[in-house]
Steps between C-alpha positions, in 0.01 A plus 500: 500500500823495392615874453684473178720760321472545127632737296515532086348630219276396209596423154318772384738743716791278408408603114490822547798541680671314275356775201608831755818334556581479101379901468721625796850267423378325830528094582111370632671394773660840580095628453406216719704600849330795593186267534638229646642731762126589589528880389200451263198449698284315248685199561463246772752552834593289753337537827689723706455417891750565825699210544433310209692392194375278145667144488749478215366150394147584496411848590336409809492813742738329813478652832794375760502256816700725698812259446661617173690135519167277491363795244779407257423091578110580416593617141502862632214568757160431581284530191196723574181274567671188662550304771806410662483220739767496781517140683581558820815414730397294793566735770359786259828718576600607096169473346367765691836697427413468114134631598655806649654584215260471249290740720828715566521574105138567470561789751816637392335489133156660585283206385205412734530230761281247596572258799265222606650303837259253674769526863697831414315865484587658173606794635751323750649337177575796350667669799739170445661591146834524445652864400609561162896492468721743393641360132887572605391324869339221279852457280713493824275254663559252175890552558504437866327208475706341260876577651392457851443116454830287470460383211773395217592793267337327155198437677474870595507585167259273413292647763533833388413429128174337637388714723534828257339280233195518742575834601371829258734727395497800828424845434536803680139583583504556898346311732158473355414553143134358298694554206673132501411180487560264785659664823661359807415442846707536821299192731677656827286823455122616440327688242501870577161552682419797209499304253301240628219813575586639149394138339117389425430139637182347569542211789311186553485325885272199412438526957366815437302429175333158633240508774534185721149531539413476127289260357707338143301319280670221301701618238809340279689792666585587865350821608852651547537442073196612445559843732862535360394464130225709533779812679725445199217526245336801625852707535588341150195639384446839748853659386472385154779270443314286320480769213106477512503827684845717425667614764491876545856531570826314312491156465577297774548109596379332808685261700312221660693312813323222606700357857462123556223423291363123546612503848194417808487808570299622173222202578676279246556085659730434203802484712328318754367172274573332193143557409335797663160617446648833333763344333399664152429802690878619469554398096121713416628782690829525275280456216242782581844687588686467190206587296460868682866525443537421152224818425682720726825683565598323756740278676479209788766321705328227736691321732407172622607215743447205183778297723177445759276363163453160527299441161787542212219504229381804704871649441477402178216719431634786697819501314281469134308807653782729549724646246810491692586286743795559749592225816719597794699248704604584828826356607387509841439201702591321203829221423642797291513783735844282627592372177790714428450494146204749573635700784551840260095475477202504684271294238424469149257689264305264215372627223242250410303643268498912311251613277404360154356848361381570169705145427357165390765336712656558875811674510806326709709635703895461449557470884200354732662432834718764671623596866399779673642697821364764721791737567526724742275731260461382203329187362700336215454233253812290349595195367585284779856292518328168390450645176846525390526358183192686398746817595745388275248478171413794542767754571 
């Protein structure tokens, strides 16, 4: 589903506004704002949920990442019923951080959770989430990073402009506030334990879901898809965010995390050989997936090690199964961890592919590749110094 905003009239209310307007000395347009506004209730509104805004290009309702810079690089958020697809670093060090924070601003935004882990209990994950950050802490991080590097005075400013380009406007809300879109995250500290027992998550432990005495007959999916599909489905469909059964309460959105997906640990050989016996075990589970999404408001983030996938034709259908695809590259261990051309970052962030919604063609991104560093606290995303002459088009 794709949970579009429309708003408008007919022409039959355009006529007769147009007739009121010439009785009362009053423009149709004038006539016009007070519905547009949504204080007449006979017209259609936008959907109203916590932590949620409409896209300005298409009206799609956009939920955020957790990372108000890679929100900004998607278009503006997540758009509610799709997948985004985060290709692991090889050492699995900053995808996990990006995981953390999509869960982190489910939480702080009141939307349902729901964590599947094949080697990680749920619950342990979520004791693991960074604490939301003060906006005026957030702004003061941002500075200190940029003057405590040596680093020649026009490239400072350079840095600045970037960096607050990525950066939303900060507002004096306190430390927590639902009202906003897109927070940020202090990675030194955890998630205040009461608001992790003042969330509603549902957590799935494929050890504890899978008897290894359990007879499997053959199937096109392993039995730790089949279990995991069948969990989302029945809380999709139990707590009514598939709009088959209205929830009782407000509207809400749930977040799917899905850690390391692909990997041996769910069953799946696809890492393991170039032609496995479940290799099209992964690329029906997206499918299946994406289809529950798309009738549904909700939201996944998968993470998966496609760096150990030998079959490209395999990544090729992953990638065409996803609607946005983000790859992390770890500087570590790597040539470019010493290269000093590099030394400001710890890897770089590519955007390989963002959603083509309610488009006949694929939308492309101005800026694909970027660095990335893990501060002290905060995770930031930046053009790196390679890139200078794209720095110089553009500012």
């Amino acid at each position: 589903m794709a949970a579009v905003a429309t708003c408008g009239g007919d022409a039959g209310s355009a006529g007769s506004a147009v007739a009121t307007g010439s009785k009362s000395n009053v423009t149709s347009f004038q006539r016009r704002g007070p519905r547009a506004s949504g204080t007449n209730d006979s017209g259609p509104r936008l959907v109203s949920i916590t932590g949620t805004r409409p896209s300005v290009r298409n009206g799609q309702l956009l939920v955020s990442t957790g990372l108000p810079a890679l929100d900004q690089l998607l278009g503006g958020g997540l758009a509610v019923g799709t997948v985004l697809l985060i290709e692991e670093d090889k050492y699995n060090i900053y995808s996990s951080l990006l995981f953390k924070y999509f869960l982190a601003e489910g939480i702080v935004n009141g939307h349902t959770l729901l964590v599947a882990s094949a080697n990680e209990d749920p619950a342990n994950i979520l004791q693991e989430l960074p604490a939301p950050l003060l906006d005026d802490n957030c702004k003061k991080e941002f500075d200190e990073d940029v003057y405590n590097h040596k680093t020649p005075e026009s490239n400072i400013k350079m840095k600045i402009a970037w960096r607050y380009q990525l950066l939303p406007k900060m507002e004096q809300i306190g430390p927590v506030s639902s009202s906003r879109f897109g927070h940020y995250y202090d990675a030194s500290k955890r998630i205040p334990q009461e608001l992790i027992e003042a969330s509603k998550w549902h957590g799935f432990f494929l050890p504890e879901k899978i008897s290894s005495t359990l007879k499997v007959e053959p199937c096109s999916l392993t039995h730790g898809y089949i279990k995991l599909l069948q969990f989302i489905q029945n809380i999709i469909y139990e707590e009514g965010f598939d709009g088959s059964n209205p929830q009782k309460k407000q509207k809400n959105i749930l977040r799917i995390g899905i850690q390391n997906l692909g990997s041996p640990l769910w069953g799946d050989d696809i890492c393991c050989t170039e032609n496995g016996d479940s290799s099209h075990s992964l690329t029906k589970f997206l499918y299946v997936l994406r289809g529950l999404l798309r009738t549904s408001l909700s939201v996944c983030i998968i993470t998966m090690p496609t760096h150990l996938i030998q079959n490209k034709a395999v990544i090729a259908h992953i990638t065409n199964l996803s609607d946005i695809v983000v790859g992390l590259e770890s500087f570590i261990g790597s040539e470019r961890e010493t290269n000093p051309l590099y030394k400001d970052y710890h890897g770089l962030i590519h955007i390989r592919q963002i959603p083509r919604l309610n488009n006949l063609v694929c939308d492309e991104s101005d800026v694909k590749d970027l660095g990335f560093k893990l501060k002290r606290k905060l995770f930031t995303i930046e053009l790196e110094s390679g890139f200078a002459s794209f720095h110089s088009a553009h500012f």
